[in-house]
C-alpha positions as CSV (number, residue, x, y, z in Angstrom):
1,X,-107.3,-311.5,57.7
2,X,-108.0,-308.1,59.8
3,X,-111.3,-306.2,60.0
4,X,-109.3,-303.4,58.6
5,X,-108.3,-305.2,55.2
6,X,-111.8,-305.7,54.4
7,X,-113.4,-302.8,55.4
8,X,-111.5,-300.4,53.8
9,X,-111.0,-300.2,50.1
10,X,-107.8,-299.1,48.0
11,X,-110.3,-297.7,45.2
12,X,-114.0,-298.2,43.8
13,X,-115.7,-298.3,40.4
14,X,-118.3,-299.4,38.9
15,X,-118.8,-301.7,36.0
16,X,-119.5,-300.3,32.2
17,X,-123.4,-301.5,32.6
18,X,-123.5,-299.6,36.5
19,X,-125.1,-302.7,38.1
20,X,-122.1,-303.9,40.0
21,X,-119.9,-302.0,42.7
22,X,-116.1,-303.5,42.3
23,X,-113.9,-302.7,45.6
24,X,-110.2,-303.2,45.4
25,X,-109.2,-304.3,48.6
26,X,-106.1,-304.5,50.9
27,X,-106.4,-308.0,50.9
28,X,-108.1,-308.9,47.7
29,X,-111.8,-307.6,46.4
30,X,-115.0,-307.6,46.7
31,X,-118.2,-306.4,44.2
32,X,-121.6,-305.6,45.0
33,X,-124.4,-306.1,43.2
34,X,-125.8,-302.1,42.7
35,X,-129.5,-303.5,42.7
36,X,-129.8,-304.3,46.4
37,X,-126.6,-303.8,47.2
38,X,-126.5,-307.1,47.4
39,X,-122.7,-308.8,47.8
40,X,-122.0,-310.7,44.6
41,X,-118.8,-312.5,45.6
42,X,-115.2,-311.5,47.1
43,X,-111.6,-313.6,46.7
44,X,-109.2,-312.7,49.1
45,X,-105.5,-313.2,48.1
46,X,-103.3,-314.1,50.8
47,X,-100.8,-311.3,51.3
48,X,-101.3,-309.5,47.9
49,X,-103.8,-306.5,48.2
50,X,-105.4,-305.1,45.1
51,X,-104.6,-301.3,44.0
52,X,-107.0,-301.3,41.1
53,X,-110.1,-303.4,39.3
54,X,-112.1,-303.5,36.3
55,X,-115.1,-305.7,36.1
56,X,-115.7,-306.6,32.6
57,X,-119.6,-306.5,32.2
58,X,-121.2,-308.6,34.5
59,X,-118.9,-311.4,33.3
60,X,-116.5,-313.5,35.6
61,X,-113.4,-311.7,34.3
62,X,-111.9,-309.2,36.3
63,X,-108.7,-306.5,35.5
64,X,-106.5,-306.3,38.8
65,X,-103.3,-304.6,39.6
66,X,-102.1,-305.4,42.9
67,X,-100.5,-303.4,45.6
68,X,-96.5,-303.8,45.1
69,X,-97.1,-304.4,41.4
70,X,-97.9,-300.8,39.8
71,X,-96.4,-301.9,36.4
72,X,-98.8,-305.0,35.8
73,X,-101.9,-305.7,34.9
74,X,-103.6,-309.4,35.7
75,X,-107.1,-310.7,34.2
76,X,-108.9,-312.7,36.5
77,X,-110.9,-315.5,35.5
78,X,-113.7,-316.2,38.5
79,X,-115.0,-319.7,37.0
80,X,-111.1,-321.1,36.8
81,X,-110.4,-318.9,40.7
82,X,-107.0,-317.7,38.9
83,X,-105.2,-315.4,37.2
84,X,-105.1,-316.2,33.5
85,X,-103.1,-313.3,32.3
86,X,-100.5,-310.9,33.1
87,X,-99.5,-307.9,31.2
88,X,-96.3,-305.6,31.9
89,X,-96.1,-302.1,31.2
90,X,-93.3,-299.3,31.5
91,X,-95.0,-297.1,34.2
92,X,-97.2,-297.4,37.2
93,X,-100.5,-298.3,35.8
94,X,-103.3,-295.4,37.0
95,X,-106.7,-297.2,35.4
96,X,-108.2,-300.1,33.5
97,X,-111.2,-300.7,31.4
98,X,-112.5,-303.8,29.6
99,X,-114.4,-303.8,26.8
100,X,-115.8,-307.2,25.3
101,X,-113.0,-306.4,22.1
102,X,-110.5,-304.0,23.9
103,X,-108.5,-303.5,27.5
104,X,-107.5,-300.2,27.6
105,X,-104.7,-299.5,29.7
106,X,-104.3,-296.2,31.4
107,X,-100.3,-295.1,33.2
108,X,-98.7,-291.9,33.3
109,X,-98.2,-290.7,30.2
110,X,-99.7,-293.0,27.9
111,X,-102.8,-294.8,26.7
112,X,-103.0,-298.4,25.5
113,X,-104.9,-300.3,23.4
114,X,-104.8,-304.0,23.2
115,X,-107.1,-306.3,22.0
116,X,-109.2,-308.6,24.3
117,X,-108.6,-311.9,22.2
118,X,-104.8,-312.1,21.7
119,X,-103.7,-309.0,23.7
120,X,-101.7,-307.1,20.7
121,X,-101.0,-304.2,21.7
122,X,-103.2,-302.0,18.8
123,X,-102.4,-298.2,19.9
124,X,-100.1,-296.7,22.4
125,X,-101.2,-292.8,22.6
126,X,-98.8,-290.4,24.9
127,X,-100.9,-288.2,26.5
128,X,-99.9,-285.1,29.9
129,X,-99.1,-286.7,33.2
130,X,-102.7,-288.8,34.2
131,X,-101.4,-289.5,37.6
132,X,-105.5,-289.5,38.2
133,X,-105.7,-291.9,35.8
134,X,-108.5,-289.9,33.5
135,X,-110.1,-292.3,31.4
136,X,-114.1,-291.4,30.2
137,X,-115.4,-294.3,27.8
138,X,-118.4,-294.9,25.6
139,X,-119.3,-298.8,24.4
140,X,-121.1,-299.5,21.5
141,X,-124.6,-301.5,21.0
142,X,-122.1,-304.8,21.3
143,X,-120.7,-303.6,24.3
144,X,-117.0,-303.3,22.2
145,X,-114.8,-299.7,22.6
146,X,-116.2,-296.5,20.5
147,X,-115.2,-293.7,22.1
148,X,-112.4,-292.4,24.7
149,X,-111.7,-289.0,26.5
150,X,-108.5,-289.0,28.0
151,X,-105.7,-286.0,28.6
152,X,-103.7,-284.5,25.9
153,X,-100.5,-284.4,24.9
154,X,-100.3,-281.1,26.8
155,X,-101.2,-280.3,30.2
156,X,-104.7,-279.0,30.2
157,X,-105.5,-280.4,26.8
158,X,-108.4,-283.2,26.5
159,X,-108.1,-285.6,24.0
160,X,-111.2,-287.6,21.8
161,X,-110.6,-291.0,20.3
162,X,-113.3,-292.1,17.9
163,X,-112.0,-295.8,17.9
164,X,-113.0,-296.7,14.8
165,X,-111.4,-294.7,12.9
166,X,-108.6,-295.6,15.1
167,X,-106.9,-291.9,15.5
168,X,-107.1,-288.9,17.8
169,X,-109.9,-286.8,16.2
170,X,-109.0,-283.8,18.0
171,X,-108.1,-281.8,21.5
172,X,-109.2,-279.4,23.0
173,X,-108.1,-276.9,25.6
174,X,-110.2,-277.2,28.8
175,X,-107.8,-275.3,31.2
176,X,-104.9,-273.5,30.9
177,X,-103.4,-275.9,34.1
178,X,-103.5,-279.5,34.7
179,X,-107.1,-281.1,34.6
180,X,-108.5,-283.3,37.0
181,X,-111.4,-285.8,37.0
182,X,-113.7,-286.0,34.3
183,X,-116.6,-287.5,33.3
184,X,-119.5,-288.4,30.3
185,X,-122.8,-287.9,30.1
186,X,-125.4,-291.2,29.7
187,X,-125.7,-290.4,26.2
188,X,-122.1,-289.2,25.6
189,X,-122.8,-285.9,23.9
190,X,-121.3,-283.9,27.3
191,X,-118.2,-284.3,28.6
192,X,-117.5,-282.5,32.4
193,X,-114.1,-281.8,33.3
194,X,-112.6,-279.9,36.4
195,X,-109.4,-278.3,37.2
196,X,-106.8,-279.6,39.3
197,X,-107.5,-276.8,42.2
198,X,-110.9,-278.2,41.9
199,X,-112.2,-274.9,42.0
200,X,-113.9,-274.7,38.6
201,X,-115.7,-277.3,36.0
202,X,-116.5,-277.4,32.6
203,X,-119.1,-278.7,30.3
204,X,-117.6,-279.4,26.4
205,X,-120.1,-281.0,23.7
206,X,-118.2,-284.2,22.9
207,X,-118.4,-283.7,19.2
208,X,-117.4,-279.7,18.3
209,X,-115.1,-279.3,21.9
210,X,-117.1,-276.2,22.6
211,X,-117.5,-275.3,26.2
212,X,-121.4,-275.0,26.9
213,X,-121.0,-274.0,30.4
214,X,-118.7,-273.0,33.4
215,X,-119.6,-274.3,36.8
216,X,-117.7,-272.8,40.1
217,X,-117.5,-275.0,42.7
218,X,-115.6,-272.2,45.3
219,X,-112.7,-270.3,46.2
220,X,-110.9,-273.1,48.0
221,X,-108.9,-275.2,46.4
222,X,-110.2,-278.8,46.4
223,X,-109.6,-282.7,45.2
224,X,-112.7,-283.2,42.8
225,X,-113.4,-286.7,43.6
226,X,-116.4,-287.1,41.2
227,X,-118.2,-285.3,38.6
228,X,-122.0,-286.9,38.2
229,X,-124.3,-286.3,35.7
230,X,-128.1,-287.1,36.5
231,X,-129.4,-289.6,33.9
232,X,-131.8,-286.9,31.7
233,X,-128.6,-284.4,31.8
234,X,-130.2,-281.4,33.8
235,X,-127.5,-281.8,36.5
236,X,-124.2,-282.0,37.3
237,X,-123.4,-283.2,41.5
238,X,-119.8,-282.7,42.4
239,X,-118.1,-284.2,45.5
240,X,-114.7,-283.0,46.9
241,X,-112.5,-283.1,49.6
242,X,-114.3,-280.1,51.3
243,X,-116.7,-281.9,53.0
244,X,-120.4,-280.8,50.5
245,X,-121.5,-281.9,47.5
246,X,-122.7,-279.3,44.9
247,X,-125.0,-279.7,42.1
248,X,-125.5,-277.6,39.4
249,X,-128.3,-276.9,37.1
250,X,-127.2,-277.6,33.2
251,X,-128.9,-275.1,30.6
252,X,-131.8,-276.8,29.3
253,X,-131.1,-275.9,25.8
254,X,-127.9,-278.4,25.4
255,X,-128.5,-280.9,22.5
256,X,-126.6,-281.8,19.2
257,X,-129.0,-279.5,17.1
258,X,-128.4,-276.4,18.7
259,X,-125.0,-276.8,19.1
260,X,-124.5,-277.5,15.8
261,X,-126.4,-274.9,14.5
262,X,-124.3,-272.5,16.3
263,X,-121.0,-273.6,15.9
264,X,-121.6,-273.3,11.4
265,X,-122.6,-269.6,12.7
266,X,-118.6,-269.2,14.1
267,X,-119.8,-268.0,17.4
268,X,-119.5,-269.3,20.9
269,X,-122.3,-270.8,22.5
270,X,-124.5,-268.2,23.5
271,X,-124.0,-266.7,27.0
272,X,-123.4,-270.1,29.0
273,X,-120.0,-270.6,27.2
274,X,-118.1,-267.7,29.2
275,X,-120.9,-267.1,32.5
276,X,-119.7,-268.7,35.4
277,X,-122.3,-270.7,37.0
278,X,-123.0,-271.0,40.6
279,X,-124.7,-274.3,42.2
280,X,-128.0,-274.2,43.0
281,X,-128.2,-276.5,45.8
282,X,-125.5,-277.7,48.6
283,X,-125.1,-280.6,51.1
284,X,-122.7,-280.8,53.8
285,X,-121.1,-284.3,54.2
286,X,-119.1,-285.2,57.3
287,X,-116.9,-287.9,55.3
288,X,-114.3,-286.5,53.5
289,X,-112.7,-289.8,52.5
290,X,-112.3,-290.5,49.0
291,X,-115.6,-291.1,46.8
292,X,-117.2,-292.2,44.1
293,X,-120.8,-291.8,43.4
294,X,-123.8,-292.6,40.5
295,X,-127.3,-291.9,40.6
296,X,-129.8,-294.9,40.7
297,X,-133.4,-295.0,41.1
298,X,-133.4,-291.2,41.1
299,X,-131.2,-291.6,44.1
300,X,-128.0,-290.0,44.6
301,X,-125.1,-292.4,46.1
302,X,-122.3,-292.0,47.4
303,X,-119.5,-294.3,48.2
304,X,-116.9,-293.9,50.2
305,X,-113.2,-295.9,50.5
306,X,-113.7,-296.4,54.5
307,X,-116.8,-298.2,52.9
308,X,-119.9,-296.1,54.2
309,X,-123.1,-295.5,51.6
310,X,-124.6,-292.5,51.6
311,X,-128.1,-291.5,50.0
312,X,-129.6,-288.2,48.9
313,X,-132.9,-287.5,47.6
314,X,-133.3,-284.3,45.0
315,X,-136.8,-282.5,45.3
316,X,-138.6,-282.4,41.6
317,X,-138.4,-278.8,41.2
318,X,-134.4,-279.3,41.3
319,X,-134.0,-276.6,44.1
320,X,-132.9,-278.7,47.6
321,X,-131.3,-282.0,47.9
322,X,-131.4,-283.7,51.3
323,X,-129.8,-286.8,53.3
324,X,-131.8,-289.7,53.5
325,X,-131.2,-291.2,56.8
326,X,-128.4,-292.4,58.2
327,X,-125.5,-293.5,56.0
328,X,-125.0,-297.6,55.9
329,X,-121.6,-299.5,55.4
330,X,-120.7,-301.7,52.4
331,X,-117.8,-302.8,53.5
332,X,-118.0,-305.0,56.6
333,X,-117.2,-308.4,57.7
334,X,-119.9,-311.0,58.4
């Protein structure tokens, strides 16, 4: 086993709850406990890397699909140390998600829906090339599937998937060219979605598909890595390929009620659904590797694939955001 397999990571995500970090490896994976960032275990698989992972919960059972193996999908069971399931699918697989009822299954042009206890396939929903694999979810009170955001059947088009009624409740047109990342709010009233020249971003209210507010990130086009919403909603942090990170103040007036009220009235939403908004504060960051990042402890992280950790800190009056320290590695062998 090389330094280099374990120290750099094919992708990253965090589990539904945010309290573990899962890294897909190059020659297995590894997940970190968020509180800490502590390590909670790693496997390393003999000649098979891992492209992709899904923790479910905090539980033992883990979605993988492996490098060389696009089309498939394996659950891991951590008590037994062994795969316990594999799954086959008719394109390369782009993202996973386990629910403690569902695994939704995300590949190029389609969504599926199987069920957790006897994998029948429930749903299959065609949706616009997801090469990103764009997946936002929303669990219930018993952890099981409620709600998915995903790409519509046309390019540009966002889909919503109440699952209990089991349908697609509507789309919506975000952009009139392909989409790239997206992301929910913590209480999964807002939905954020940018363009794929990363040059713009979006706010729609879940519910009515109005657009609240237009955010541009710059001229240049960009690869979005992650769109991050601070936990009480008044900002949205964006990380790209350029090298900053932006963050952008969210109108404090964005809630159910007032959206409501103005969507029976036929208009648009005041003047933040057509203003374009500029950020109001900007970081440089020296790593432009590939990202992912969450706020915790009123800390912004980021998390890098070559495995470094960096930490902000955002000032209370929401005007500066600064480095704190040094940035740390994750991803290292002992």
């Amino acid at each position: 086993m090389s330094q280099k397999q374990s120290s750099i990571a094919s992708s990253l995500s965090f589990n539904s709850k945010k309290s573990c970090l899962c890294c897909a490896l190059q020659n297995g994976f590894r997940i970190l406990n968020v509180e800490g960032f502590t390590k909670r275990f790693k496997r390393v698989f003999i000649g098979k890397g891992v492209r992709i992972m899904s923790l479910l919960g905090n539980s033992n059972i883990i979605a993988v699909v492996k490098l060389g193996f696009s089309k498939k999908v394996s659950l891991w069971d951590d008590y037994q140390s062994k795969m316990i399931v594999e799954m086959d699918f008719d394109s390369s697989v782009t993202a996973v998600r386990l629910f403690l009822d569902k695994i939704v299954v995300v590949s190029m042009n389609k969504i599926t829906i199987l069920s957790f206890r006897d994998l029948h396939r429930i749903a299959e929903i065609p949706t616009a090339n997801n090469s990103t694999g764009l997946l936002a979810t929303r669990e219930g009170n018993r952890d099981n599937l409620e709600l998915l955001i995903f790409p519509g059947k046309i390019s540009g088009h966002i889909a919503i998937l109440e699952y209990q009624k089991k349908t697609v409740k509507y789309e919506w047109v975000a952009f009139d060219q392909p989409i790239g990342v997206g992301s929910l709010n913590f209480t999964g009233n807002l939905f954020a979605i940018a363009n794929q020249d990363g040059t713009s971003i979006r706010v729609f209210h879940v519910r009515s598909g109005i657009c609240l507010c237009k955010f541009k990130r710059g001229k240049q086009k960009a690869t979005i890595f992650d769109l991050t919403f601070s936990p009480d909603s008044k900002l949205l942090v964006v990380t790209s390929s350029r090298g900053s990170i932006h963050v952008f103040k969210l109108p404090p007036d964005l809630n159910d009620r007032t959206v409501k009220k103005t969507n029976k009235k036929g208009i648009k939403f005041g003047k933040f659904g057509t203003k374009m908004i500029r950020s109001v504060m900007k970081c440089p960051l020296q790593n432009t590797t590939k990202s992912i990042s969450e706020f915790i402890k009123n800390k912004f992280h980021i998390f890098t694939l070559d495995g470094w950790h960096y930490t902000f800190s955002i000032s209370q009056e929401l005007n500066t955001i600064t480095q704190d320290g040094e940035p740390t590695r994750f991803l290292k062998e002992k």
